[in-house]
C-alpha positions in Angstrom: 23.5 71.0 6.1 24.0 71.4 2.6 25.5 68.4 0.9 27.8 68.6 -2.1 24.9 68.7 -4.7 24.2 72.2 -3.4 27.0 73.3 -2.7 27.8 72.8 -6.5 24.7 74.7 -7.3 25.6 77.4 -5.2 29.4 77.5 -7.6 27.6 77.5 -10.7 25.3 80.0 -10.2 27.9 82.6 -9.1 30.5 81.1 -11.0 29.2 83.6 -14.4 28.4 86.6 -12.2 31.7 87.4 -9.8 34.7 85.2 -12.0 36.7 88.3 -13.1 35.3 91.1 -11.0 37.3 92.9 -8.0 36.2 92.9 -4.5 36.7 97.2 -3.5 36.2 96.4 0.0 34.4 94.1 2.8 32.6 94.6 5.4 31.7 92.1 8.4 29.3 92.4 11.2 29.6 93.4 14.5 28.5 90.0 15.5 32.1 88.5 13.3 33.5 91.4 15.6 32.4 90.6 19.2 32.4 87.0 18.6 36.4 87.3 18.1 36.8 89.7 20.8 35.1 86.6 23.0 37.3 84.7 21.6 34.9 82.5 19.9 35.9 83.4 15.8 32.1 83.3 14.6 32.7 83.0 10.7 36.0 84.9 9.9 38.5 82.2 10.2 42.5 82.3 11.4 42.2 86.1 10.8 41.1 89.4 12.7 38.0 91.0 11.5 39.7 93.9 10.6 42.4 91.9 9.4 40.4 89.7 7.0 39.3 93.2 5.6 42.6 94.2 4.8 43.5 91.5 3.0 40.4 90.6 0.9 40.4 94.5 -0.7 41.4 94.5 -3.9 41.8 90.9 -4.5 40.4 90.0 -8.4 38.1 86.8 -8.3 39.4 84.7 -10.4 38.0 81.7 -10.7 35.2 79.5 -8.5 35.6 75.9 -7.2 33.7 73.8 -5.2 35.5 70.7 -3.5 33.9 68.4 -1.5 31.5 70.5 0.6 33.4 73.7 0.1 33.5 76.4 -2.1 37.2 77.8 -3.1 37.3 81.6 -4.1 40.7 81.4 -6.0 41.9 85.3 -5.8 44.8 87.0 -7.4 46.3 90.5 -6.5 50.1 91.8 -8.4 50.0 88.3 -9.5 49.7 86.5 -6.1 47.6 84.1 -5.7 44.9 83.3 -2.2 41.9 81.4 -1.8 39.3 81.9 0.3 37.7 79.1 1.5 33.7 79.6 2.4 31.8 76.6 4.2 28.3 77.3 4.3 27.7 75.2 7.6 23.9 75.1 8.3 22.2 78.1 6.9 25.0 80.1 4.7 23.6 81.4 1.9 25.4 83.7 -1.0 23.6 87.1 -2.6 24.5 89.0 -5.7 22.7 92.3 -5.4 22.9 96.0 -5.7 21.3 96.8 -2.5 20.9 94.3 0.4 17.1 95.1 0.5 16.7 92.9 -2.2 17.4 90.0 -0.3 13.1 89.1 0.2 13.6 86.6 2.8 13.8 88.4 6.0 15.8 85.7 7.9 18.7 86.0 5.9 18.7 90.0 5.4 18.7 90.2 9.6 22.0 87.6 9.5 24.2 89.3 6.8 28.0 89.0 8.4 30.2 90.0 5.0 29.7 92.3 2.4 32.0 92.2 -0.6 32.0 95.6 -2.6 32.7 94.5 -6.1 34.2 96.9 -8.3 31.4 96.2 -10.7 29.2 98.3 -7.9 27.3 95.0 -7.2 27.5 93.5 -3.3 28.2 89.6 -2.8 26.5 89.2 0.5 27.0 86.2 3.2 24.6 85.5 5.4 24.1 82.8 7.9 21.7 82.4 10.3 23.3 80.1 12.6 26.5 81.4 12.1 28.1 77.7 11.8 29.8 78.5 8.1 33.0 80.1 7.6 35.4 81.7 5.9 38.4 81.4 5.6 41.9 83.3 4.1 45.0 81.1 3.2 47.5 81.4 0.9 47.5 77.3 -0.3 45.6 74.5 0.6 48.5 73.1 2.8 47.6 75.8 5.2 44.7 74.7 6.1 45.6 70.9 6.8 42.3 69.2 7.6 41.7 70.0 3.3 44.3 67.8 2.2 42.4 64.9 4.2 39.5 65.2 2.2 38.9 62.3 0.2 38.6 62.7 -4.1 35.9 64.0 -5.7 33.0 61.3 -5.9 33.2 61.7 -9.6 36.9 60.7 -10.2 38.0 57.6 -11.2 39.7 56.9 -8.8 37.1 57.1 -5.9 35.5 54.5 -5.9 38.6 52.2 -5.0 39.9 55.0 -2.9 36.4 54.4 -1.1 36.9 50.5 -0.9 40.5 51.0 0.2 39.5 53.4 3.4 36.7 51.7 4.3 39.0 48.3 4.7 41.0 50.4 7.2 40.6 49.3 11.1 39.3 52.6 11.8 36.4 52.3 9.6 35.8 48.8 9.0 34.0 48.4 11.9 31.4 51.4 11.7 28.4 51.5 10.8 28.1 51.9 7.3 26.1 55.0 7.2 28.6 56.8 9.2 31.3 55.2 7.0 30.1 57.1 3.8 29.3 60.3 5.6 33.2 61.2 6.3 34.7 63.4 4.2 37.8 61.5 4.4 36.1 58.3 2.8 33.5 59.7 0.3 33.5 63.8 -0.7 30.2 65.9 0.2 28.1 62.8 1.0 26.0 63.8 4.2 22.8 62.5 6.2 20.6 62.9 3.5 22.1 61.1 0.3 23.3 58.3 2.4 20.4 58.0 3.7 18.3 57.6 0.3 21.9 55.5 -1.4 21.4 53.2 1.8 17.7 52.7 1.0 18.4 52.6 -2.7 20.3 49.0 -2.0 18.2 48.0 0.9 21.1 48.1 3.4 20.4 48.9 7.1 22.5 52.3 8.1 23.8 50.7 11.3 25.6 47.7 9.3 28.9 47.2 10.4 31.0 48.3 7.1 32.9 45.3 7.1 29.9 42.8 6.6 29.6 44.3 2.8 31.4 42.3 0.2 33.3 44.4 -1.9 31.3 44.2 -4.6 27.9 45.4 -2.2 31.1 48.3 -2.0 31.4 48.9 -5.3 27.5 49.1 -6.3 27.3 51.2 -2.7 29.4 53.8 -4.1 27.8 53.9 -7.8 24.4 54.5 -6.3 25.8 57.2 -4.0 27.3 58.9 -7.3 23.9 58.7 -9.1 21.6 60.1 -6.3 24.3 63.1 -5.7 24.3 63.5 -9.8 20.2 63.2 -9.7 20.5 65.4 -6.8 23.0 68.2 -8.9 20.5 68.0 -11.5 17.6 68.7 -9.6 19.3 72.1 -8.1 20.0 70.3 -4.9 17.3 69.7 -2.1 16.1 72.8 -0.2 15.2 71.7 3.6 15.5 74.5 6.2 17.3 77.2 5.5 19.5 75.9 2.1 19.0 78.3 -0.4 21.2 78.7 -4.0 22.2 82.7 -5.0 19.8 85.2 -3.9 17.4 83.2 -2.2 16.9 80.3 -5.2 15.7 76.7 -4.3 16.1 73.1 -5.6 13.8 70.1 -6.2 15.5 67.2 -5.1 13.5 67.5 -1.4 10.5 66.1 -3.8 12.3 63.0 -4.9 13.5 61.9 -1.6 12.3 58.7 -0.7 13.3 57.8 3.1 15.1 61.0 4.2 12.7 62.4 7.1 9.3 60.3 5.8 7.5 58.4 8.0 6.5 55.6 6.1 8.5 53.6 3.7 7.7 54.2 -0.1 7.8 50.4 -1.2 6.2 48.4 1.9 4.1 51.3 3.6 6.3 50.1 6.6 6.4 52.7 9.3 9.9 54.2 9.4 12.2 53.7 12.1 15.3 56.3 13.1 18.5 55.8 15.1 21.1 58.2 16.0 24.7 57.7 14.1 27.7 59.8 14.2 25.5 62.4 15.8 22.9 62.4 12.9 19.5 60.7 12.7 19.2 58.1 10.5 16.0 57.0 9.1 15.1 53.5 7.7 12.7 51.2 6.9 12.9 48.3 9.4 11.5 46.1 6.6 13.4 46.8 3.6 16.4 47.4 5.0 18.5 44.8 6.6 
């Protein structure tokens, strides 16, 4: 799932090519279509199909945002303002082109669910393969509640003691670590696979119980988790699976990793051991980490 270091790749890379333009129209698949006449809303969001169409068409782009792991389209129309909120899930992936042939990969081109007709004549295309992303029309944050849970942005100053001050709460002080730093509600856009290398990164063992950390193991915790999602941003993000940036582009962090999915540990040529937390597998190095 992509993490909040490509996420933001994705937002600066479309960032200089739709900010300012008009969406003519939008298009959604027939899967968006039977999947909300099955009641099961398959991308589109708190809206019909048809619906979502409507109200999209003729909305002016006016600015891109990414928070936490999701990406805000911030859209104005006779000076009203909407955002459209867009979580790529498992396999979304964005598309600036003039004909949707150009998408090369074939997996993506046979999963295409919305096509934006910019007035520009260019086509912003979503696809997703597994259809977990979403998107989603809303007038304010507020209207979509579970956003204003989401904790600041890992960069802010004030996260890291907004970090130490959840993680003290009864709720989480007795989880394991690893699935401490993975909620959204604790740390911003930190998933499986940067806690897994900031949790090897200080040696601590991913099932710890949060509340056997001092505050100060905190503290450094949190700056490490801040540098591997910066080293991460920097690297154009890590491309496993299906992640891709814009029109198919991929990162380089997946080369610096150094426990997420290895089999051996880096430092002590330990094999690596996995355990299942908060539904993800987390690997470590029985060794190293304690």
């Amino acid at each position: 799932m992509p993490e909040l270091p490509e996420v933001e790749g994705v937002v600066r890379d479309l960032r200089p090519i739709v900010e300012g333009k008009t969406i003519e129209s939008v298009s959604l698949s027939d899967v968006v279509y039977t999947s909300h006449e099955a009641g099961k809303q398959a991308i589109v969001k708190n809206a019909k199909p048809s619906q979502f169409e409507l109200l999209v068409r003729d909305m002016k782009i006016d600015k891109l945002e990414r928070r936490s792991k999701y990406i805000f389209f911030h859209l104005k129309k006779d000076d009203e303002r909407f955002i459209l909120v867009n979580h790529l899930g498992m396999s979304g992936a964005w598309f600036v082109v003039t004909d949707v042939l150009e998408i090369t990969e074939e997996k993506f081109r046979k999963h295409i669910h919305a096509i934006f007709t910019l007035a520009s004549g260019e086509l912003l295309v979503y696809a997703d393969i597994r259809r977990f992303g979403e998107l989603r029309f809303i007038k304010e944050i507020a209207d979509h509640p579970p956003l204003l849970k989401m904790a600041p942005e890992p960069f802010d100053e004030i996260a890291c003691d907004f970090f130490i001050m959840q993680s003290e709460k009864p709720k989480f002080a007795k989880k394991p670590i690893k699935e401490v730093i993975m909620d959204g509600q604790v740390i911003s856009g930190c998933g499986n696979i940067y806690a897994t290398e900031a949790l090897f990164k200080m040696l601590i063992h991913p099932g710890k119980a949060t509340n056997e950390l001092s505050r100060e193991q905190k503290t450094t915790l949190f700056r490490v988790i801040c540098d591997v999602l910066q080293e991460s941003i920097d690297s154009g993000g890590s491309t496993i699976s299906d992640y891709r940036s814009i029109n198919g582009g991929a990162g380089t962090m997946q080369h610096r990793l150094k426990m997420y999915g290895k089999k051996q540990c880096v430092v002590c040529e330990t094999n690596t051991e996995s355990l299942v937390i908060a539904g993800r597998t987390s690997t470590y190095c029985p060794q190293c980490q304690k």
